[in-house]
C-alpha positions as CSV (number, residue, x, y, z in Angstrom):
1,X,0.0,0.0,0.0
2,X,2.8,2.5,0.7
3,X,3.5,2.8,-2.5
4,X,0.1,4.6,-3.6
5,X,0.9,7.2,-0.4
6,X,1.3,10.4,-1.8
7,X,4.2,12.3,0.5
8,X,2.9,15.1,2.4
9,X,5.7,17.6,0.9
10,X,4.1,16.5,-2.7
11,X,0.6,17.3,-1.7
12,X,1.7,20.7,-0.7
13,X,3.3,20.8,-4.2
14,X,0.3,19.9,-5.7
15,X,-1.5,22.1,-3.6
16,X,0.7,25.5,-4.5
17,X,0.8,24.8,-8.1
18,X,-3.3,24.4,-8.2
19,X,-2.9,27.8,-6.9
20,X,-0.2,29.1,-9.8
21,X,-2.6,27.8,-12.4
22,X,-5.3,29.8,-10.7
23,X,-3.7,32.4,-10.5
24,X,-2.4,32.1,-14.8
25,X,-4.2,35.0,-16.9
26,X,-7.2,33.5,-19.0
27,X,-6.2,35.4,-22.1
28,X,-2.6,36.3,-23.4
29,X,-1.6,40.0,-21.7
30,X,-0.2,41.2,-25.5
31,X,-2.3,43.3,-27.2
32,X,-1.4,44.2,-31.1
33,X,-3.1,47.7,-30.2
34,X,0.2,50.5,-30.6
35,X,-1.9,53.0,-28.5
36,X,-1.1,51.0,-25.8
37,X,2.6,51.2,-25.7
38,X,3.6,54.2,-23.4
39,X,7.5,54.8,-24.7
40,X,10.3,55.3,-22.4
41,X,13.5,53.2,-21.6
42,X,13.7,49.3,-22.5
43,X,16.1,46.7,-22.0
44,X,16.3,43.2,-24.4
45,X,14.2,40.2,-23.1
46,X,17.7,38.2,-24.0
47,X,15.0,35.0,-23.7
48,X,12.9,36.5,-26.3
49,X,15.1,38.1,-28.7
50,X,17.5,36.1,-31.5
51,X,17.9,36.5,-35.3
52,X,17.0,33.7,-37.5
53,X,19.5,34.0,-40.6
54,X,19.1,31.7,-43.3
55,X,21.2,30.7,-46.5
56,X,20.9,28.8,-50.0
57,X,23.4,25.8,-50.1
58,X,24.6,24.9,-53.1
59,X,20.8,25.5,-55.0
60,X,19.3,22.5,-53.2
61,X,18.3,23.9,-49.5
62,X,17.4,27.1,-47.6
63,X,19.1,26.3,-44.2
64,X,18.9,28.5,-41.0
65,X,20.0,28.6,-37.3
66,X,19.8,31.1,-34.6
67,X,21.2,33.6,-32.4
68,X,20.0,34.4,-29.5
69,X,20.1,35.8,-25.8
70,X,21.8,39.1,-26.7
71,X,21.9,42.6,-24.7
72,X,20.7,46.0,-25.1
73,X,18.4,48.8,-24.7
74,X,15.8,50.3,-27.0
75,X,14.2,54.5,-26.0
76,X,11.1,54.4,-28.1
77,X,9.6,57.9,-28.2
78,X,5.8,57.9,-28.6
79,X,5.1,61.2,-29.4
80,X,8.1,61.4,-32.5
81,X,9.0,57.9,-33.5
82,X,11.8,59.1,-35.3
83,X,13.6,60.0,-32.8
84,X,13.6,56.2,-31.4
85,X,16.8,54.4,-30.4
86,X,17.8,50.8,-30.3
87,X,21.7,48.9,-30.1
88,X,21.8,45.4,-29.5
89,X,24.8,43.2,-28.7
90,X,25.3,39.3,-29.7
91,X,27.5,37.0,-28.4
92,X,28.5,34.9,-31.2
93,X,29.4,32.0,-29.5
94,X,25.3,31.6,-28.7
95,X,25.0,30.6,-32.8
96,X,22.8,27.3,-33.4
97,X,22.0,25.4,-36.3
98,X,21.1,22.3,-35.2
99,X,24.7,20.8,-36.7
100,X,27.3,21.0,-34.2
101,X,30.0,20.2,-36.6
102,X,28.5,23.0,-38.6
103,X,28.5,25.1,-35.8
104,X,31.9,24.5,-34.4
105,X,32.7,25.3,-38.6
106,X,31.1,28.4,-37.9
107,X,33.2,29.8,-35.2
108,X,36.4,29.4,-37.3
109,X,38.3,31.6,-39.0
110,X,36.2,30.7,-42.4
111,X,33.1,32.5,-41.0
112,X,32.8,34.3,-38.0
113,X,36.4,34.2,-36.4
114,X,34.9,34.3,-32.9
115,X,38.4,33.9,-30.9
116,X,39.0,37.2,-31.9
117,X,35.5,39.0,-33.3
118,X,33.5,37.2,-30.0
119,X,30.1,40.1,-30.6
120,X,28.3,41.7,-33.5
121,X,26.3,45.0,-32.6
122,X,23.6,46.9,-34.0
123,X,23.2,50.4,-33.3
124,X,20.1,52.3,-35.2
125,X,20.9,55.8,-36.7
126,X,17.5,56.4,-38.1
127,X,13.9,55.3,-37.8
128,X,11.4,55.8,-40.5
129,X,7.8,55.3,-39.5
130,X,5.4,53.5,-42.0
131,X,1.9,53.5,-40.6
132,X,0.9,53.1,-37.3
133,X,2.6,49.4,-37.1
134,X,5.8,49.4,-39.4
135,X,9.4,51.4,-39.3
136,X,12.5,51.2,-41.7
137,X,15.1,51.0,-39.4
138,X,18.7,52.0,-40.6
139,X,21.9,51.3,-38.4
140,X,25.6,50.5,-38.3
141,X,26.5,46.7,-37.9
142,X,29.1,45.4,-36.8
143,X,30.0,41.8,-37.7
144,X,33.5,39.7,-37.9
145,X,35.4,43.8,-36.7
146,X,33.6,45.1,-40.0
147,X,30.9,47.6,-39.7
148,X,28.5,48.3,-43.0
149,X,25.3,50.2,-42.7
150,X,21.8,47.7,-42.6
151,X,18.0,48.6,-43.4
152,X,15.1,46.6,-41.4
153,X,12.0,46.3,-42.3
154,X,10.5,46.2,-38.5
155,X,6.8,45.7,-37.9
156,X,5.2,46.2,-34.2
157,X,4.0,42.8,-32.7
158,X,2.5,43.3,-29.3
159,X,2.8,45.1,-26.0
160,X,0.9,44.8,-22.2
161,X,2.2,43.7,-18.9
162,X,4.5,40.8,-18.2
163,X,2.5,38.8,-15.6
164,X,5.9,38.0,-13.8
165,X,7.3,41.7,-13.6
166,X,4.5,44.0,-13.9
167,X,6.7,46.2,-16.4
168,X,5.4,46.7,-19.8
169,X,6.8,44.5,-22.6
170,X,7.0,45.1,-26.2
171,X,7.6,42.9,-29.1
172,X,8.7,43.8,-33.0
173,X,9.8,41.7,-35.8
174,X,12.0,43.1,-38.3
175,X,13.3,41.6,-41.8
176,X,16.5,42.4,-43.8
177,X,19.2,41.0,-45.9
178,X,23.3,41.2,-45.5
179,X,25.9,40.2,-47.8
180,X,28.7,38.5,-45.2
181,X,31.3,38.8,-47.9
182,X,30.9,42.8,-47.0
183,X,31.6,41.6,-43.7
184,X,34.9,39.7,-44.7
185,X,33.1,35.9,-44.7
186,X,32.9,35.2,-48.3
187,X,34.0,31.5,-47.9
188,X,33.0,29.3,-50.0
189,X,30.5,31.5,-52.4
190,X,28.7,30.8,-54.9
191,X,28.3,27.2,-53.3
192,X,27.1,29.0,-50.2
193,X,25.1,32.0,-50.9
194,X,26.8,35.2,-49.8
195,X,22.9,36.9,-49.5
196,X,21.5,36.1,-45.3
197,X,18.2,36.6,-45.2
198,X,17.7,37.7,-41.3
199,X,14.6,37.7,-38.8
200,X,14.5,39.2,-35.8
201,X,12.3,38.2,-33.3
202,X,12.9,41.4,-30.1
203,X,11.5,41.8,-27.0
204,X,11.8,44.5,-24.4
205,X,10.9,44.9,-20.9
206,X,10.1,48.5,-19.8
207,X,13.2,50.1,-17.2
């Protein structure tokens, strides 16, 4: 019989996490609604944010990985938009593609040289409003000690209150396209393309 007793220190778990899934919202706390989105100071959701990049292999595939957990801030002005901020660090080293021998590849001097070039950075220098949901978003990065101006097409995704931190969180996804040999990693084109198609899922937490 002891063996269908439940332990006393699992009925209290049970107990307390009734009470968590009580306590869970009934509907998601994002709204896509921009007039809810007060502005200020942000900092990166690191848990939230990566870039997808993707590339054509040899004509026969369109392969991607990730990077993700990066750093940084964004100032979003609500009243001019233009004059909105954002710079964002990666650590290289957090680059996935599902291949490890691909990855560890990756890291070499062929690609991304990480020993010495560990981060790439985004800073904005202007934002360009389109509608009340989208922005072209121009900015320096720098990638493999190189830095080359970039365009994003970047399209508001949601915003409300994080039901962990009460702050206000905001979400965008933006869309753009590098060439790495600008960037010094043009190893092994045409077989690997030299155009990355990138997709940036960011989220910020209000400071």
């Amino acid at each position: 019989m002891r063996k269908f007793l439940i332990p006393a220190a699992a009925l209290i778990a049970l107990a307390g996490g009734s009470a968590l899934v009580a306590q869970m919202p009934t509907a998601a706390p994002g709204t896509k609604d921009p007039a809810k989105v007060t502005g200020g100071t942000y900092k990166v959701d690191g848990g939230h944010t990566q870039v997808v990049f993707a590339w054509d292999h040899m004509g026969f595939t369109n392969n991607a990985g990730t990077i993700a957990e990066p750093t940084g801030t964004l100032t979003l002005d609500k009243a001019n938009p233009a004059n909105s901020k954002v710079s964002v660090t990666f650590q290289i080293a957090n680059l996935r593609t599902g291949v490890a021998k691909l990855d560890e590849h990756l890291m070499k001097p062929d690609f991304f040289d990480v020993a010495k070039f560990p981060t790439a950075t985004f800073v904005s220098t202007g934002v360009k409003p389109d509608g009340a949901t989208g922005a072209e978003i121009t900015g320096n990065l720098t990638l493999h000690g190189v830095t080359k101006p970039v365009t994003l097409d970047t399209q508001f995704y949601g915003v409300g209150p994080s039901p962990m931190s009460k702050k206000e969180n905001i979400g965008f996804v933006a869309t753009g396209t590098i060439k790495r040999s600008d960037f010094g990693m043009g190893y092994a084109v045409p077989l690997v393309s030299d155009a990355i198609e990138l997709k940036i899922i960011a989220g910020f937490e209000q400071q």
